[in-house]
ZALUMBA-109083 format. One record per residue: residue number from 1; residue in one letter; x, y, z of N, C-alpha, C, O in turn. Coordinates in steps of 0.02 Angstrom, whole numbers, plus 50000, padded with zeros to 5 digits. Last residue first. Example, Ala and Ser with C-alpha at 12.3 -4.5 7.8 and 13.67 -1.06 7.14 Angstrom:
BEGIN
+-----+------+-------+-------+-------+-------+-------+-------+-------+-------+-------+-------+-------+-------+
| seq | type |   n.u |   n.v |   n.w |  ca.u |  ca.v |  ca.w |   c.u |   c.v |   c.w |   o.u |   o.v |   o.w |
+-----+------+-------+-------+-------+-------+-------+-------+-------+-------+-------+-------+-------+-------+
|   2 |    S | 50642 | 49888 | 50354 | 50684 | 49947 | 50357 | 50645 | 50002 | 50394 | 50670 | 50057 | 50402 |
|   1 |    A | 50660 | 49716 | 50390 | 50615 | 49775 | 50390 | 50660 | 49835 | 50390 | 50712 | 49834 | 50423 |
+-----+------+-------+-------+-------+-------+-------+-------+-------+-------+-------+-------+-------+-------+
# end
This chain:
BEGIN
+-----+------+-------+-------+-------+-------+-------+-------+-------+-------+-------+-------+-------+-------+
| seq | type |   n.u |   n.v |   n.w |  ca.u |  ca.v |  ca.w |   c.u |   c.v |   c.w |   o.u |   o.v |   o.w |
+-----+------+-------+-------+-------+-------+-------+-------+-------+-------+-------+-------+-------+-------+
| 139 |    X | 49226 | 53986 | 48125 | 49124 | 53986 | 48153 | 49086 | 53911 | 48136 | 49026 | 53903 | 48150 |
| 138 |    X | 49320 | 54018 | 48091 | 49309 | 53969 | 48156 | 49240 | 53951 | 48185 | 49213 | 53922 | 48232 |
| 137 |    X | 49287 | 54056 | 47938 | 49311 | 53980 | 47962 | 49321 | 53941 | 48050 | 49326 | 53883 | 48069 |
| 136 |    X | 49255 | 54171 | 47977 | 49214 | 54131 | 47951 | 49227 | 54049 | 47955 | 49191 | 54001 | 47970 |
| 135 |    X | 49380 | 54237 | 48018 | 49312 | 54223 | 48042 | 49286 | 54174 | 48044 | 49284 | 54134 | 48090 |
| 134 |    X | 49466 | 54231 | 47903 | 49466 | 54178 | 47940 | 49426 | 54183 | 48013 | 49437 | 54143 | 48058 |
| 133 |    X | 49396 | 54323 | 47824 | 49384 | 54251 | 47792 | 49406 | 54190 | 47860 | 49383 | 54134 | 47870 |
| 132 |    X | 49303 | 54447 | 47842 | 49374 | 54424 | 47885 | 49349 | 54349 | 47861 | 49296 | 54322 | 47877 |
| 131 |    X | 49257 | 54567 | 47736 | 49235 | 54512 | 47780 | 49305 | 54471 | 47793 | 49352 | 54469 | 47753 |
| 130 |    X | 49330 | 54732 | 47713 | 49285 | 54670 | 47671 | 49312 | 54606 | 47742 | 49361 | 54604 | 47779 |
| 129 |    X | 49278 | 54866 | 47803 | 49344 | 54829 | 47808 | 49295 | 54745 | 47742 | 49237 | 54725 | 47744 |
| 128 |    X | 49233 | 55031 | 47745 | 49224 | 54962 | 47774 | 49265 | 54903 | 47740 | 49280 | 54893 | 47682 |
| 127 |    X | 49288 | 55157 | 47830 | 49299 | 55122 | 47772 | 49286 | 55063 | 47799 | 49309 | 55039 | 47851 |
| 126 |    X | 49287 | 55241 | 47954 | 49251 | 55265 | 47891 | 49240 | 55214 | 47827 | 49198 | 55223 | 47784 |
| 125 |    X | 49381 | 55174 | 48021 | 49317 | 55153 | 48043 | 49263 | 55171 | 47983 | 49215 | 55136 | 47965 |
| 124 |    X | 49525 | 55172 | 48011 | 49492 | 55158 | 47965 | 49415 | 55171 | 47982 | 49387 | 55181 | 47928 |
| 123 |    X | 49640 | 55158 | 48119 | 49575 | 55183 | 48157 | 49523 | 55215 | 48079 | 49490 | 55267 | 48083 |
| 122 |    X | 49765 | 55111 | 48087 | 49745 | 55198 | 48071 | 49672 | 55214 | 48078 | 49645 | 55264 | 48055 |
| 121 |    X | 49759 | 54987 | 48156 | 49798 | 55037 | 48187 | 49775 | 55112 | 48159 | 49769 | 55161 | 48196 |
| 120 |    X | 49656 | 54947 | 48062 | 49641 | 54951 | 48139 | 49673 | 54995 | 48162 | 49645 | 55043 | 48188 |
| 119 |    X | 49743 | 54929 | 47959 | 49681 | 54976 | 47951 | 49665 | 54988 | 48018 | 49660 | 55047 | 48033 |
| 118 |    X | 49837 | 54830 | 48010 | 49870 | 54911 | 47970 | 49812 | 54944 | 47966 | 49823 | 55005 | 47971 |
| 117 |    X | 49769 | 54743 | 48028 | 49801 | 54743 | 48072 | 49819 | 54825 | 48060 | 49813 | 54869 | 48102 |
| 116 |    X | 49740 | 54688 | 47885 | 49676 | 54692 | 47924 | 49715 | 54762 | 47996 | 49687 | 54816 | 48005 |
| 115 |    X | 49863 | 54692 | 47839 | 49819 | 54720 | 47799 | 49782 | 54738 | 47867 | 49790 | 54790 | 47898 |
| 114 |    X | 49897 | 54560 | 47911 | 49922 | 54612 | 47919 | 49881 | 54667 | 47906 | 49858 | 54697 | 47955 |
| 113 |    X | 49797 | 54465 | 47850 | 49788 | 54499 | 47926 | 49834 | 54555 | 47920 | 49805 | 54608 | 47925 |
| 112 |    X | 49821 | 54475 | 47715 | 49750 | 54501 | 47736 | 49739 | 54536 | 47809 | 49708 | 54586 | 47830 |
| 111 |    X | 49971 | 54525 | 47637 | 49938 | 54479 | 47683 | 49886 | 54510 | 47714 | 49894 | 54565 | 47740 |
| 110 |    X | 50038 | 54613 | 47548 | 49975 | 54579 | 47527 | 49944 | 54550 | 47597 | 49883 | 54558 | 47603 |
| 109 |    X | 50156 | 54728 | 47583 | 50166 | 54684 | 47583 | 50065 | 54668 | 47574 | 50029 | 54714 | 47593 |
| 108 |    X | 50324 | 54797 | 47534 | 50247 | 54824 | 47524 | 50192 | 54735 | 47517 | 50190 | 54698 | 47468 |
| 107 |    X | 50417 | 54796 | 47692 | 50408 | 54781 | 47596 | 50343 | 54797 | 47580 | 50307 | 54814 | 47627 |
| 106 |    X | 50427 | 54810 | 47800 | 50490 | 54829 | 47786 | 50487 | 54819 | 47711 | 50534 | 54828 | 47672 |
| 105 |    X | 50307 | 54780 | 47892 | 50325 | 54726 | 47881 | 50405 | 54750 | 47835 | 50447 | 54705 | 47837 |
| 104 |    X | 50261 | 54926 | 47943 | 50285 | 54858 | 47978 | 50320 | 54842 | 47971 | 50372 | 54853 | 48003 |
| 103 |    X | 50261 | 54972 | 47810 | 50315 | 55027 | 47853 | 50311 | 54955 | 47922 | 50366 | 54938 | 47944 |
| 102 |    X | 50159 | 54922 | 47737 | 50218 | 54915 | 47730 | 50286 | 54937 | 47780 | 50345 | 54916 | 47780 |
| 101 |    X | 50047 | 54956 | 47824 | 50082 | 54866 | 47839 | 50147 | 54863 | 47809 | 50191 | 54825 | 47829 |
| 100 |    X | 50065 | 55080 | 47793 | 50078 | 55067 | 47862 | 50082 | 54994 | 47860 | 50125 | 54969 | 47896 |
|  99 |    X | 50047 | 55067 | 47652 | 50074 | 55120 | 47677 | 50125 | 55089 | 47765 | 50184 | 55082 | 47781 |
|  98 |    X | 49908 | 55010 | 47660 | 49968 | 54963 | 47620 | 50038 | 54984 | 47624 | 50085 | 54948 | 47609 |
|  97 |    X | 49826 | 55104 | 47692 | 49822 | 55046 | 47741 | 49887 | 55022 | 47734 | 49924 | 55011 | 47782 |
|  96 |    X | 49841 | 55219 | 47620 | 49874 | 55214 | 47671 | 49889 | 55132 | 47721 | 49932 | 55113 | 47761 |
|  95 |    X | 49755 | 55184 | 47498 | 49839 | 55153 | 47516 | 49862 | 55176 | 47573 | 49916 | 55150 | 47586 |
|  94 |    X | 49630 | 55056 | 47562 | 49668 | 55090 | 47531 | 49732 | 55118 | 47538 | 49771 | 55091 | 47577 |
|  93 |    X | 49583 | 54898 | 47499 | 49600 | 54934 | 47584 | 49642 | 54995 | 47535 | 49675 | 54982 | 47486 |
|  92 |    X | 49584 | 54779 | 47414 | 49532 | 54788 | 47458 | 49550 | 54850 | 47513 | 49527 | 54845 | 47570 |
|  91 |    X | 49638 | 54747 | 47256 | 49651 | 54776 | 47303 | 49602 | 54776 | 47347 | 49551 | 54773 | 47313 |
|  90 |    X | 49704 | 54632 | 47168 | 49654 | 54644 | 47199 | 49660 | 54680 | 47267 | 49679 | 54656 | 47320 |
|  89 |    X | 49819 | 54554 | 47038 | 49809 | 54641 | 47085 | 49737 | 54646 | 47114 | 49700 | 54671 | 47071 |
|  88 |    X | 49832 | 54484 | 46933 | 49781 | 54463 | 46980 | 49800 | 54511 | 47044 | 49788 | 54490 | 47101 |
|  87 |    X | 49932 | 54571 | 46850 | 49866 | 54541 | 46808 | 49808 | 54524 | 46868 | 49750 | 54543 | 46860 |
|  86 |    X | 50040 | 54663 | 46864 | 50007 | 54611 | 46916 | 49946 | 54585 | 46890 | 49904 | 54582 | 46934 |
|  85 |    X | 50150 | 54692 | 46769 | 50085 | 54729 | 46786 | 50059 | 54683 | 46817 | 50052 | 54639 | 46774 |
|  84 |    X | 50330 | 54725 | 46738 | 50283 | 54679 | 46741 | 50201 | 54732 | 46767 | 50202 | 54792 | 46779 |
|  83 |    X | 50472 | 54799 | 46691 | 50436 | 54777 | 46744 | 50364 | 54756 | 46710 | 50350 | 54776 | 46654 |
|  82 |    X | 50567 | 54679 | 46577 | 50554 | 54729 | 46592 | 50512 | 54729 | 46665 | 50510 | 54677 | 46698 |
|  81 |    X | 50691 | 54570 | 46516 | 50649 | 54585 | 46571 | 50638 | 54648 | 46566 | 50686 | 54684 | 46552 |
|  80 |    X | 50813 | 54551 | 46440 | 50773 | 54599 | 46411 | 50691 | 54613 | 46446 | 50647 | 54648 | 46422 |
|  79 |    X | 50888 | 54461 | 46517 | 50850 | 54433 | 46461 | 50782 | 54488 | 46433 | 50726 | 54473 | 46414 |
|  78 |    X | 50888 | 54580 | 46655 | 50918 | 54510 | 46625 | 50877 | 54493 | 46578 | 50818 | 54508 | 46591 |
|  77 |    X | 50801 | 54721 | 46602 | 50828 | 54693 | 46662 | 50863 | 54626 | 46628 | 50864 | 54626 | 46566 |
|  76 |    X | 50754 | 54883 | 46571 | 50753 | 54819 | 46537 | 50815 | 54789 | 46578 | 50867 | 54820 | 46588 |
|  75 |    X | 50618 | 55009 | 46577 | 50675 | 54966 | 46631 | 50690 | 54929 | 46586 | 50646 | 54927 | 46543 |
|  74 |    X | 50555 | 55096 | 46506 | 50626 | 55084 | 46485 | 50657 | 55048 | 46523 | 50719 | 55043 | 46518 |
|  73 |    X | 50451 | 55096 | 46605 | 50433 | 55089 | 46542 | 50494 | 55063 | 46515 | 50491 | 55004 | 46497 |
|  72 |    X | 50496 | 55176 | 46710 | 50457 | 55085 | 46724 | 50478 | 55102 | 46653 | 50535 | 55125 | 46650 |
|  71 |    X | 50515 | 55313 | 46614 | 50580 | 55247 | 46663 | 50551 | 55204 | 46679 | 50585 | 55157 | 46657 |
|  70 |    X | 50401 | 55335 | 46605 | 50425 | 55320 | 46565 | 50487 | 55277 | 46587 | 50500 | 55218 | 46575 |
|  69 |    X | 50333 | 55350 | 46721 | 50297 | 55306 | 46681 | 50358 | 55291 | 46638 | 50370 | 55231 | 46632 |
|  68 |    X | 50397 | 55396 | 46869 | 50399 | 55415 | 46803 | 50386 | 55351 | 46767 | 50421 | 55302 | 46778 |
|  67 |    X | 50342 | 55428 | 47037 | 50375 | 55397 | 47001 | 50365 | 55408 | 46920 | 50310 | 55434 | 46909 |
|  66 |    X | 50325 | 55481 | 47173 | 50318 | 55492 | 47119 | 50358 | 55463 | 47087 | 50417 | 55467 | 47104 |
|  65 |    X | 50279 | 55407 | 47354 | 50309 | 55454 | 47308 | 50292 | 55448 | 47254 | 50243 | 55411 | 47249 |
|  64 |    X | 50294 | 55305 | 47522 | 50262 | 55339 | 47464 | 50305 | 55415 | 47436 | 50339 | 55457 | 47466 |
|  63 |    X | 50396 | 55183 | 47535 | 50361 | 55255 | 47547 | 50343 | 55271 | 47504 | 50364 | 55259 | 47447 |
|  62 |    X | 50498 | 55060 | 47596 | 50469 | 55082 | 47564 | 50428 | 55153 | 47586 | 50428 | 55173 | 47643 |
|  61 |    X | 50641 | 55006 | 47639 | 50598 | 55060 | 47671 | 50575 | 55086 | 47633 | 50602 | 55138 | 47613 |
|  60 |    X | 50704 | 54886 | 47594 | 50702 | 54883 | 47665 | 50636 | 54948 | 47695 | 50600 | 54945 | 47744 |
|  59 |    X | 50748 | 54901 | 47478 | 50786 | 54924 | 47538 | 50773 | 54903 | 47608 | 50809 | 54901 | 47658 |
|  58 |    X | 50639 | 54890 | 47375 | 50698 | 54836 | 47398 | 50738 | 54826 | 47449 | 50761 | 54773 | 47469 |
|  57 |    X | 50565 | 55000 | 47317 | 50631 | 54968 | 47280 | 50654 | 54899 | 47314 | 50684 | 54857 | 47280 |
|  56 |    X | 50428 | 55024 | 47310 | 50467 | 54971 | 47377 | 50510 | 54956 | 47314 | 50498 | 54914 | 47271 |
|  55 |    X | 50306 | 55158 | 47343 | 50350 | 55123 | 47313 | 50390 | 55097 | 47360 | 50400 | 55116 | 47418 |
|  54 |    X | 50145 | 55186 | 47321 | 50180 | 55166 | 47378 | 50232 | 55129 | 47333 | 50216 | 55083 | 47296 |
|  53 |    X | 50118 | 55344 | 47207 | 50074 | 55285 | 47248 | 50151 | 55258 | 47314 | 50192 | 55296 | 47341 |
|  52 |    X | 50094 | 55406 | 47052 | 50094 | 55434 | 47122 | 50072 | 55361 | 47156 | 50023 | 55328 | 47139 |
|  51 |    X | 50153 | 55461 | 46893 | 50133 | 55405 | 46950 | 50121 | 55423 | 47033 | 50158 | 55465 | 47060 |
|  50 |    X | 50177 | 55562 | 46779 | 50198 | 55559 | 46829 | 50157 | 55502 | 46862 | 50102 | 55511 | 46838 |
|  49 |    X | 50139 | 55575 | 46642 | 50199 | 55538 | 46642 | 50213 | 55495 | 46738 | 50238 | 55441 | 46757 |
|  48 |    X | 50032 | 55628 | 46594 | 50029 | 55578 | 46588 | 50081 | 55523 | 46598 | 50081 | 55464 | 46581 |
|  47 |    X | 50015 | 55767 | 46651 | 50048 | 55767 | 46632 | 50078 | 55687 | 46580 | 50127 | 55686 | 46543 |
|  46 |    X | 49896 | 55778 | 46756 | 49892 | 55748 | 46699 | 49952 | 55757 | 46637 | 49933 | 55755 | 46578 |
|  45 |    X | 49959 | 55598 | 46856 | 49965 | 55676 | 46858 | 49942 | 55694 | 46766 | 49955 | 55655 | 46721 |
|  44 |    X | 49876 | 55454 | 46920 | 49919 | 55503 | 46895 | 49915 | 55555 | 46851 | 49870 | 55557 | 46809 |
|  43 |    X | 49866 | 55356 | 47057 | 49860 | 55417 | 47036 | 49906 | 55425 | 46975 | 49965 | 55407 | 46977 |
|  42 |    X | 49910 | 55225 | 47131 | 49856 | 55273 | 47153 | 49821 | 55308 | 47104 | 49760 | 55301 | 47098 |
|  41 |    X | 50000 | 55085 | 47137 | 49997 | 55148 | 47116 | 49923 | 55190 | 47115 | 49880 | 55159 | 47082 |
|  40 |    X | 50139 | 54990 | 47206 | 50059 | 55010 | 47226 | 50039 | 55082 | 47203 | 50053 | 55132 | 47237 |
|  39 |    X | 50275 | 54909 | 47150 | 50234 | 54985 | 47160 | 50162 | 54977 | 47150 | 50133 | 54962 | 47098 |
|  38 |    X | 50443 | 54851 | 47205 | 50347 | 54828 | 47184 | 50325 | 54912 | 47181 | 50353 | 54961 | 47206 |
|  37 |    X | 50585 | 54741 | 47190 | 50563 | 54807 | 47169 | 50459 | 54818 | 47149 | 50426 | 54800 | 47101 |
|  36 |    X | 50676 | 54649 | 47165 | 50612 | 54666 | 47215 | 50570 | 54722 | 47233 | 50534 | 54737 | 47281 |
|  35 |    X | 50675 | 54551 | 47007 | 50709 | 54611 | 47077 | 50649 | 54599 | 47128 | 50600 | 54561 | 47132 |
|  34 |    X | 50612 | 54509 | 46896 | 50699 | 54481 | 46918 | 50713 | 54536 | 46980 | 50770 | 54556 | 46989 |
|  33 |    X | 50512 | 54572 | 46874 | 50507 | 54519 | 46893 | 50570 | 54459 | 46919 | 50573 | 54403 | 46944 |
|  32 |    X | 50454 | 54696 | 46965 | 50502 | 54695 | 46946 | 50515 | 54615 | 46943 | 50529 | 54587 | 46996 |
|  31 |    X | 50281 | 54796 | 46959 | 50347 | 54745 | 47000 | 50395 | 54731 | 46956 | 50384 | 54754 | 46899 |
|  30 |    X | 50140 | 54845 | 46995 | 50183 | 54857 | 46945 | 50250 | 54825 | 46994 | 50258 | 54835 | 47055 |
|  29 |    X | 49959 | 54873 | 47021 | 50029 | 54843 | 47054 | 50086 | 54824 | 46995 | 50068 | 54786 | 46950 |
|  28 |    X | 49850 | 55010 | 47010 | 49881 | 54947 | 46988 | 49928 | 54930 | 47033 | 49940 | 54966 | 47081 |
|  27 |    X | 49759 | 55063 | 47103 | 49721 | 55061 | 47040 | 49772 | 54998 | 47008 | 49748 | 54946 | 46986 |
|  26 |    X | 49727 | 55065 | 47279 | 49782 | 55075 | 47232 | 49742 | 55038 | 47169 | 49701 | 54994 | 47179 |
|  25 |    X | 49610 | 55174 | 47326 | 49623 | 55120 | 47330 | 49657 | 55119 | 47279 | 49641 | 55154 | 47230 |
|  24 |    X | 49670 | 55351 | 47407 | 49651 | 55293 | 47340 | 49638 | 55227 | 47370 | 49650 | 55217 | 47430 |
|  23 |    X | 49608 | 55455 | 47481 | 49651 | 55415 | 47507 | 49630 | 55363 | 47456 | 49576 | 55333 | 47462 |
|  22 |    X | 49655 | 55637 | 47447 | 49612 | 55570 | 47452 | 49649 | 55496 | 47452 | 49704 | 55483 | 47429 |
|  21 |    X | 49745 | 55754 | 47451 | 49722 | 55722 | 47528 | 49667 | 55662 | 47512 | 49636 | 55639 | 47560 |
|  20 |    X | 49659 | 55833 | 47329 | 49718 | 55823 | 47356 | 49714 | 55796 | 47429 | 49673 | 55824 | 47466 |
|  19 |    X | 49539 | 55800 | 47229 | 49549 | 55846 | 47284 | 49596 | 55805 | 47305 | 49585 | 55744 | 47305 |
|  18 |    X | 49574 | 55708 | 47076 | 49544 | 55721 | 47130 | 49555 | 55770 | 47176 | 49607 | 55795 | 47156 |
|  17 |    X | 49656 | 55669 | 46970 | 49649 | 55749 | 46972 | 49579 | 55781 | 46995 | 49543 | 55827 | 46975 |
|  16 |    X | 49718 | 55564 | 46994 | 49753 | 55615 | 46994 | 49728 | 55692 | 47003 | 49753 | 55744 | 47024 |
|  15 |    X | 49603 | 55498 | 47001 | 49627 | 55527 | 47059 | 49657 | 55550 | 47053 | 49663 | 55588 | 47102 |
|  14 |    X | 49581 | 55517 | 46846 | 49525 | 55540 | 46883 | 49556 | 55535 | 46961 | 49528 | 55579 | 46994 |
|  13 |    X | 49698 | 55423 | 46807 | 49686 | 55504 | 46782 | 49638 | 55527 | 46831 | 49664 | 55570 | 46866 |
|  12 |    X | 49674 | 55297 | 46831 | 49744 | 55339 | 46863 | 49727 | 55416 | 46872 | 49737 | 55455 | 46918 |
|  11 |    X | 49569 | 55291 | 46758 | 49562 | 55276 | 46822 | 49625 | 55298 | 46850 | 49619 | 55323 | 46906 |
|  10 |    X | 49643 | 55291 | 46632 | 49575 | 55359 | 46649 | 49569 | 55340 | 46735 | 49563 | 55389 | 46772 |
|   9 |    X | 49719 | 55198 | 46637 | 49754 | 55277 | 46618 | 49688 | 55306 | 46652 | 49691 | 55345 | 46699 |
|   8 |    X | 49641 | 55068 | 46669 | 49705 | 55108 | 46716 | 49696 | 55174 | 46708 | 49674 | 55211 | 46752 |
|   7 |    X | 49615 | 55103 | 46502 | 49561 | 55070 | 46568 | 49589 | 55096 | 46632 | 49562 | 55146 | 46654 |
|   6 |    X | 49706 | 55089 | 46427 | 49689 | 55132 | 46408 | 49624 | 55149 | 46500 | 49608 | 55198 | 46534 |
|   5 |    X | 49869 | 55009 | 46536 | 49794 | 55009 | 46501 | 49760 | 55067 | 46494 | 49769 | 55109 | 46538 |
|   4 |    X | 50004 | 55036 | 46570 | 49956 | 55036 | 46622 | 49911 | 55060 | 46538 | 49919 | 55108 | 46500 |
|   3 |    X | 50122 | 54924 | 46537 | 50093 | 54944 | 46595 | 50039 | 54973 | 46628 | 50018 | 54958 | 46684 |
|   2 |    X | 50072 | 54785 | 46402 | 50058 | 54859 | 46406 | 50076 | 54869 | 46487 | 50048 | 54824 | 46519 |
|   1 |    X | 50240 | 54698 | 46382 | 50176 | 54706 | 46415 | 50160 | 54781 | 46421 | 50199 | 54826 | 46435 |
+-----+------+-------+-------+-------+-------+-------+-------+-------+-------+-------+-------+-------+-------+
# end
């Protein structure tokens, strides 16, 4: 599998080489399909190698950092597994949000309320939150 698309690359590329301190919405999700290993990725450098976003080997304590295109690239895991590209990756909140639900929850984690819960706490107000689905359902 391609990891990151001619489509990705320029959208990686253009926050990479945004004003420093912007707060992405993560562009891909990249995982490990025999591990637990996930990455929420932002940015990258134009060096075309470097990655920038929220990484979760597995430990327990994900964080943000840099990571190398080419190592994802050369992972090869049981039955010649490599890492994977999240095909249905929909991001809504940017990465700090995914930052702080991760630093909660101990993994880099999807769930809407949490999500919802992680923007509140960093007092988001600038960014509008997309519609609370389970709103809508007690209405």
């Amino acid at each position: 599998m391609i990891l990151i698309t001619d489509e990705l690359r320029t959208r990686l590329l253009a926050n990479g080489a945004a004003e420093t301190g912007t707060n992405h919405v993560p562009v891909v999700k990249l995982f490990n399909p025999v591990g637990a290993a996930t990455w929420l990725l932002t940015e990258l450098d134009k060096d075309g190698d470097t990655l920038f976003g929220l990484c979760d080997l597995g430990f327990g304590f994900p964080e943000l950092g840099s990571i190398s295109l080419a190592e994802l690239e050369a992972v090869k895991g049981p039955l010649g597994l490599g890492i994977e590209r999240d095909l249905y990756f929909a991001p809504h909140f940017p990465l700090t949000v995914y930052a702080e639900a991760a630093r909660v929850a101990g993994r880099i984690a999807e769930a809407e309320q949490l999500l919802r819960h992680a923007a509140e706490a960093l007092a988001l107000s600038h960014f509008e939150l997309p519609p609370d689905e389970a709103d809508d359902k007690r209405r």
